[in-house]
N, C-alpha and C positions, 0 to 999 in steps of 0.2 A: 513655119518660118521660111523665108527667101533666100535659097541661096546664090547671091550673084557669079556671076562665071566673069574669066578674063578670057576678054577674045584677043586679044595679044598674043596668046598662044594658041600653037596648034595641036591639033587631038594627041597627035604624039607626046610633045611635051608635059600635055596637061595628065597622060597616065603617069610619066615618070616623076612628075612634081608629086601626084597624091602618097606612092607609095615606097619613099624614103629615095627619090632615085631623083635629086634636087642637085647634082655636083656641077653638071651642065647648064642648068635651066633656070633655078631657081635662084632669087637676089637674096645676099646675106641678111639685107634687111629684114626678111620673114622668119631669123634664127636666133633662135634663145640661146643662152647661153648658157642654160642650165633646163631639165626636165620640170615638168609642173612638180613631181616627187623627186628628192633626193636620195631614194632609195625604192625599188619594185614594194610596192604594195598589195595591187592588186592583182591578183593571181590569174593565169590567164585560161582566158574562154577555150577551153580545147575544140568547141565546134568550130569556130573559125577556120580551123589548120585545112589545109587541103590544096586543090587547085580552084584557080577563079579567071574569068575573066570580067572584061570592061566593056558593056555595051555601047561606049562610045567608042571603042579602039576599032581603028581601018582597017588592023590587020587584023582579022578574027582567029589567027592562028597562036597571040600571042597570047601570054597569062602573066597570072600571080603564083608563086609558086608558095604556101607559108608552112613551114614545118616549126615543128619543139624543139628544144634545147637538146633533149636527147637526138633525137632526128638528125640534126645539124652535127651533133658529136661521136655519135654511136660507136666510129671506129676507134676513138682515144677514151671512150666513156672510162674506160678502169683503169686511167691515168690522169685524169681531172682531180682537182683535190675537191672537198666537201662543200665549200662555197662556191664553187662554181656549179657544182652537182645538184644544190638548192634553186638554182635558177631554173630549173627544169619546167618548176610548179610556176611561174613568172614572165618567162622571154618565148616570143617565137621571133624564129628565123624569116626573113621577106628576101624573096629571091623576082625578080624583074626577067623573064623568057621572051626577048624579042627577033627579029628575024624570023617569024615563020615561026613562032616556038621552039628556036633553037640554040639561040645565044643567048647564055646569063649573062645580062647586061648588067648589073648588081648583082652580086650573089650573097644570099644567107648574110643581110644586115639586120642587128638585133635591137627588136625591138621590145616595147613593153608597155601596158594599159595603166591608166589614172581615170580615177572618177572625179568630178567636177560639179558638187550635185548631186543631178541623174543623171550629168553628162559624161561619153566614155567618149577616151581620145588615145590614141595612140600615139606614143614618144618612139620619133625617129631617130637616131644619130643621122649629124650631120656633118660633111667634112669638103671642104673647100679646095683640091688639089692643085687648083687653077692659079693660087698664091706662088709668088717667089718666097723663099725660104725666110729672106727679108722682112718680109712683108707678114708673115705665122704670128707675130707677136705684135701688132698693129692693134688699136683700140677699136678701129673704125671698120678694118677689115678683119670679120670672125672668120678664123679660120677650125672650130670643132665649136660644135654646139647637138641644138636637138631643132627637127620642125614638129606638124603638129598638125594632125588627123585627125579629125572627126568623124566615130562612127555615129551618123543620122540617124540609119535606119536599120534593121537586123530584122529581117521575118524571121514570124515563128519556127518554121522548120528552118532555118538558117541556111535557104537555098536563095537570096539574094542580101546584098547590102547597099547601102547610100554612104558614102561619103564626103566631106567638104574637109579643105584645107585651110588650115587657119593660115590668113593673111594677111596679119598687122605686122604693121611696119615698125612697130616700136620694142620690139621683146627681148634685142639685144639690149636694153640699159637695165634690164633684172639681171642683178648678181648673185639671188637667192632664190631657190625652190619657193620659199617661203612668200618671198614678193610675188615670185610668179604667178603662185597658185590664187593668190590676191586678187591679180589681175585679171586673169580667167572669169573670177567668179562673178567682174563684177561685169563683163562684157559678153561673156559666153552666149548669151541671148540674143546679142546685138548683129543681126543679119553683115553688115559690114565688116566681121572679124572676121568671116571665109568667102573664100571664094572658090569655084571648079569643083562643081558639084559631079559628084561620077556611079554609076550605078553598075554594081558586082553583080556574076551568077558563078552560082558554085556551078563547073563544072565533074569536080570528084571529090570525096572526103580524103583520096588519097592523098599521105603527107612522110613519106618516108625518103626515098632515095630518088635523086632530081635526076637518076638516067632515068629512069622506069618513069616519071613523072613526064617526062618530054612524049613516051608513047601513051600515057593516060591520057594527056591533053587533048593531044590530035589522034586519033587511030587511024 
C-alpha cells in the first residue's frame, strides 16, 4: 500500500503530527472525538517501550521516548487506586525529546493499541490549547479528542517501525466508538486515509527514567 506524504509540512512537524504531538500543527479536522475502542482492549506490545528515533528527523539528536504505565508512575505507584494500576498491562507513556535531545516537548501522553482487522493503530489523546475558553464547547471547534497512528510495519526483532497518520478529514462527526470503528474498517485499506509516512529505529530498549533516558539516547 501507498502511503501519501503531505509536503505542506516540514520534517519537523511531520514528527510531532505522528507521535501525539498534533497541539501545534495538526487541524482538528483529523480528530475524533472518540477512540476507535471505548475502553483499552488490547494489551500493550512491551517490545515497543524504549528509545527511538525518526530517520526523517534533521536533528538526529532528537527521540521518542516510550515508557509503561508503571514507568510513567513508579514514584506514586502505592498510591494509585486498582483501576488505574490495571492500565499497566494497557497504556504507554510517549514522550517527544527535542532540542538536541533535551527538551520534552510533550511529556508522558498516554496512549493505547486497537486492532482493526490485522490492523494496529495507536490512540493518541488529543487536546487543542489554542481555543479561547469560549470557544471548548464549540461543535465545530474539537477542543479533546484522539488522532490516529498507524503501525505499518514492526520488524521481526522490533529494531525498526513504519508508521502513517491517519488523515481523514471527517472523524469528528463519530459520536461513538462504535461508528468509529465502523469506519476504519471500511477504509483502513484505502491509501488516502494516511498520510506522512515516517520510518522508526530503536535506538535502546531502555524505558524507565526520562533523565537516564536523555544520556541513552545521545552518549
Amino acid at each position: 500500500m501507498i502511503i501519501y506524504s503531505n509536503k505542506n509540512l516540514n520534517m519537523q512537524s511531520k514528527i510531532l503530527v505522528l507521535f501525539c504531538f498534533f497541539v501545534s500543527v495538526c487541524s482538528c479536522r483529523n480528530v475524533a472525538r472518540v477512540a476507535i475502542d471505548s475502553k483499552q482492549v488490547v494489551k500493550l506490545d512491551t517490545n515497543l517501550l524504549g528509545i527511538w528515533k525518526a530517520a526523517e528527523d534533521t536533528n538526529k539528536k532528537d527521540f521518542i521516548f516510550i515508557q509503561s504505565c508503571f514507568d510513567a508512575n513508579e514514584n506514586v505507584w502505592p498510591y494509585l487506586t486498582d483501576s488505574v494500576k490495571k492500565l499497566k498491562d494497557y497504556e504507554c507513556y510517549i514522550t517527544r525529546m527535542d532540542n538536541g535531545g533535551h527538551n520534552p516537548h510533550y511529556e508522558q501522553w498516554g496512549c493505547f493499541l486497537s486492532k482493526v482487522g490485522s490492523f494496529t493503530f495507536l490512540n493518541v489523546p488529543y487536546r487543542n490549547d489554542n481555543l479561547k475558553w469560549s470557544e471548548r464547547k464549540s461543535t465545530t471547534n474539537l477542543y479533546e479528542g484522539f488522532c490516529f497512528v498507524r503501525l505499518v510495519f514492526i520488524s521481526k526483532g522490533y529494531d525498526t517501525i513504519t508508521t502513517a497518520y491517519v488523515s481523514d478529514t471527517t472523524l469528528c462527526r463519530f459520536k461513538t466508538s462504535q461508528e468509529l470503528r465502523a469506519y476504519f474498517t471500511k477504509n483502513v485499506t484505502r491509501s488516502s486515509f494516511y498520510c506522512d509516512t515516517l520510518h522508526w529505529y530503536r535506538v535502546s530498549h531502555y524505558h524507565h527514567q526520562m533523565v537516564a533516558a536523555v544520556k541513552v539516547a545521545n552518549p
